[in-house]
C-alpha positions as CSV (number, residue, x, y, z in Angstrom):
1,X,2.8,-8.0,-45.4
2,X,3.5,-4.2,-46.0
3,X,1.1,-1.3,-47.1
4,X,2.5,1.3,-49.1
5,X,2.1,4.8,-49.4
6,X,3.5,6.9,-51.9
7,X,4.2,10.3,-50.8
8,X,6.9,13.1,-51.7
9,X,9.8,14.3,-49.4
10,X,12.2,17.4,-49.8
11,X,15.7,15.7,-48.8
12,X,19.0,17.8,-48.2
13,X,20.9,17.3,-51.3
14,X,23.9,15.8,-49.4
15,X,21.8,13.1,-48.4
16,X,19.9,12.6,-51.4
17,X,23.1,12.1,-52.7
18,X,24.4,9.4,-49.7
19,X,21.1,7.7,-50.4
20,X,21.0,7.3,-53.9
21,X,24.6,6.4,-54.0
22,X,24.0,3.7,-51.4
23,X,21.3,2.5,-53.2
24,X,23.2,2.0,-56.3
25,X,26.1,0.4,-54.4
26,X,23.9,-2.7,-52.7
27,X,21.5,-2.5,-56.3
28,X,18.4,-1.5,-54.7
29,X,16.2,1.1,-54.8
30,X,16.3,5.0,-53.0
31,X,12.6,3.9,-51.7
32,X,14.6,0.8,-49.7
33,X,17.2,2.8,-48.6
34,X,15.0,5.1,-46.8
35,X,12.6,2.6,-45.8
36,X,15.7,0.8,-44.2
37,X,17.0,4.1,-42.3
38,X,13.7,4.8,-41.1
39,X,12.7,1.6,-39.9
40,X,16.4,1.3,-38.6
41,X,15.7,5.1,-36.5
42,X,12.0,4.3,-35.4
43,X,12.3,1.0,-34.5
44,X,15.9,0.6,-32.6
45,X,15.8,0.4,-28.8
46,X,18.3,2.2,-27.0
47,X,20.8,0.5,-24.3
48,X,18.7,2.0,-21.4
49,X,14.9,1.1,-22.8
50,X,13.8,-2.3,-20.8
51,X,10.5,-1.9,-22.9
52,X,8.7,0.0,-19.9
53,X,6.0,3.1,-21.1
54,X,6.4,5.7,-18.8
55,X,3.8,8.4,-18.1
56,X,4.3,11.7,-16.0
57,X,1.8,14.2,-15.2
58,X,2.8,17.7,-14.7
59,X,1.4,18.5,-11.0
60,X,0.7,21.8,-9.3
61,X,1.2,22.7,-6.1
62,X,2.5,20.7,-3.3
63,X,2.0,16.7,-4.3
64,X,0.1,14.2,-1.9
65,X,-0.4,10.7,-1.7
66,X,-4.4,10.3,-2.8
67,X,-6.1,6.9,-2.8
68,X,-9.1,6.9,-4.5
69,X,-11.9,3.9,-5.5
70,X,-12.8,3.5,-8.9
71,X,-16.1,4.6,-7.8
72,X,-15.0,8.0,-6.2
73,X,-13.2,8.7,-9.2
74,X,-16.3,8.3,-11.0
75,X,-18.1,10.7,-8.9
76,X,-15.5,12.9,-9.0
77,X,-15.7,12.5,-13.4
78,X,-19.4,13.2,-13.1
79,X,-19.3,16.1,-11.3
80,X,-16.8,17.5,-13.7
81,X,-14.2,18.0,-11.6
């Protein structure tokens, strides 16, 4: 089941134009069209995503390998480093 929001948004008029066009030529509505395109955008994988969340942290100066417990890092938090 969806939600729905209603809310406003300033399209070029080129693609206002596309949209409502397109929406008139499969007989739905503008609201579908862009709902289609966005969910289309936001939710398409791209060839090179195997589904993996990558994080990076910027680091400064020169990088080391550090092991720490989960309890030394808890020192470390409560000491406000």
């Amino acid at each position: 089941m969806y939600a729905y929001m209603r809310t406003t948004l300033v399209l070029e008029d080129q693609l206002f134009r596309s949209a409502k066009r397109e929406a008139g030529k499969k007989g739905t509505t503008l609201s579908e069209v862009v709902n289609r395109a966005l969910r289309k955008h936001f939710l398409a994988k791209s060839p090179d995503d195997s589904g993996k969340v990558t994080f990076s942290m910027p680091v400064f100066g020169e990088p080391s390998a550090i092991h720490q417990s989960p309890q030394q890092l808890a020192q470390l938090r409560d000491e406000g480093r």
